[in-house]
C-alpha positions as CSV (number, residue, x, y, z in Angstrom):
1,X,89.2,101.4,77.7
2,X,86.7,101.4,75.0
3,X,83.0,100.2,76.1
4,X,80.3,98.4,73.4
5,X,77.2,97.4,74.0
6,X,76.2,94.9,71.4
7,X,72.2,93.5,71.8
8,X,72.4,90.3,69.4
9,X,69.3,88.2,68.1
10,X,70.0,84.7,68.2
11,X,68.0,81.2,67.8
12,X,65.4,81.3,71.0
13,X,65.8,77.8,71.1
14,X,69.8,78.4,71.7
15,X,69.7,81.5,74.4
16,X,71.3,79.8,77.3
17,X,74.1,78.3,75.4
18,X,75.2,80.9,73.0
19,X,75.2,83.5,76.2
20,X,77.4,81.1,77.8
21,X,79.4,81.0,74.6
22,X,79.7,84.8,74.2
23,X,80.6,85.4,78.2
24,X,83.2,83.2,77.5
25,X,85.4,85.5,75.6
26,X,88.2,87.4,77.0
27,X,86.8,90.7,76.0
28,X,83.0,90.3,77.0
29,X,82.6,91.5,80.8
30,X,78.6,90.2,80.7
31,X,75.5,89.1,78.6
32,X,72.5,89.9,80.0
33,X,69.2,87.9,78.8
34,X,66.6,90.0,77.9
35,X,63.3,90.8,77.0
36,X,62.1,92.6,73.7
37,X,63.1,92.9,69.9
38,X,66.9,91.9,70.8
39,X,67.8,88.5,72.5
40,X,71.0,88.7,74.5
41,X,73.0,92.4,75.8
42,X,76.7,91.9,75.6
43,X,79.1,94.3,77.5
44,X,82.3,94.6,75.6
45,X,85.4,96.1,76.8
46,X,88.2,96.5,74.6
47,X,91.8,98.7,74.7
48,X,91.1,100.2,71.1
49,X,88.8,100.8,68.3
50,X,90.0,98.2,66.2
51,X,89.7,95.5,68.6
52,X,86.1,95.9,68.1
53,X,86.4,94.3,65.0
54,X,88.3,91.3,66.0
55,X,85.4,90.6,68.9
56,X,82.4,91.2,67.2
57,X,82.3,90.2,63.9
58,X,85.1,88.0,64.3
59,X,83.7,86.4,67.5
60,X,80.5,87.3,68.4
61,X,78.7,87.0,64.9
62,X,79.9,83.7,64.1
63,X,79.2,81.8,67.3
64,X,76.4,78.9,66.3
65,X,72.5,81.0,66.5
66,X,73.8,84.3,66.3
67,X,71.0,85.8,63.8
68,X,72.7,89.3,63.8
69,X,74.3,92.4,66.2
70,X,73.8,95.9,66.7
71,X,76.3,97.7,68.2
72,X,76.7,101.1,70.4
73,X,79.9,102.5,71.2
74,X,80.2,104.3,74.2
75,X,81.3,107.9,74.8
76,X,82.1,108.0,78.5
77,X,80.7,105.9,81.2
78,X,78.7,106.9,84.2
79,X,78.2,104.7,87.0
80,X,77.0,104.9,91.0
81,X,80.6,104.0,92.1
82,X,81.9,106.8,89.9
83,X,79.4,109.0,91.1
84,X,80.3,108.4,94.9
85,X,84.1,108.9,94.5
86,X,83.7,112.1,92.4
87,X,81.4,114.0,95.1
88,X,83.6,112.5,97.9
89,X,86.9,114.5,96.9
90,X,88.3,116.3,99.2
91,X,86.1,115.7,101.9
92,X,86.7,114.5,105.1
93,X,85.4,111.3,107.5
């Protein structure tokens, strides 16, 4: 699975409807409203590279008040859960 993080600018006015719109679509996992130079945080999970394509520009970026994207790709994922089931190998309750 292939993670993005896209932060998007949109129309302030819009922010509550276009994060609606943008958590809507099969591939976005959340949108985060935030504060700062970038509007909206979208979490974007997708089974290859090219998919990316298809989501954001082809979704994302034309929803209604999307001013524009940046995206980051990530390399590997760290999270608490992970964390918690890698140092519990092979121990013992």
């Amino acid at each position: 699975m292939i993670t993005a993080i896209v932060l998007i600018k949109t129309s302030v006015d819009r922010i509550p409807e276009i994060a609606e719109q943008i958590a809507a679509l099969d591939s976005v996992s959340e949108v985060f409203s935030v504060t700062g130079t970038y509007d909206l945080i979208a979490m974007v999970r997708v089974r290859q590279h090219d998919d990316l394509a298809e989501v954001i520009p082809g979704k994302i970026s034309k929803i209604p008040g999307v001013e524009g994207t940046d995206t980051h790709v990530a390399f590997r994922t760290y999270s608490q859960h992970d964390l918690e089931a890698a140092f519990a190998i092979g121990l013992d309750n």
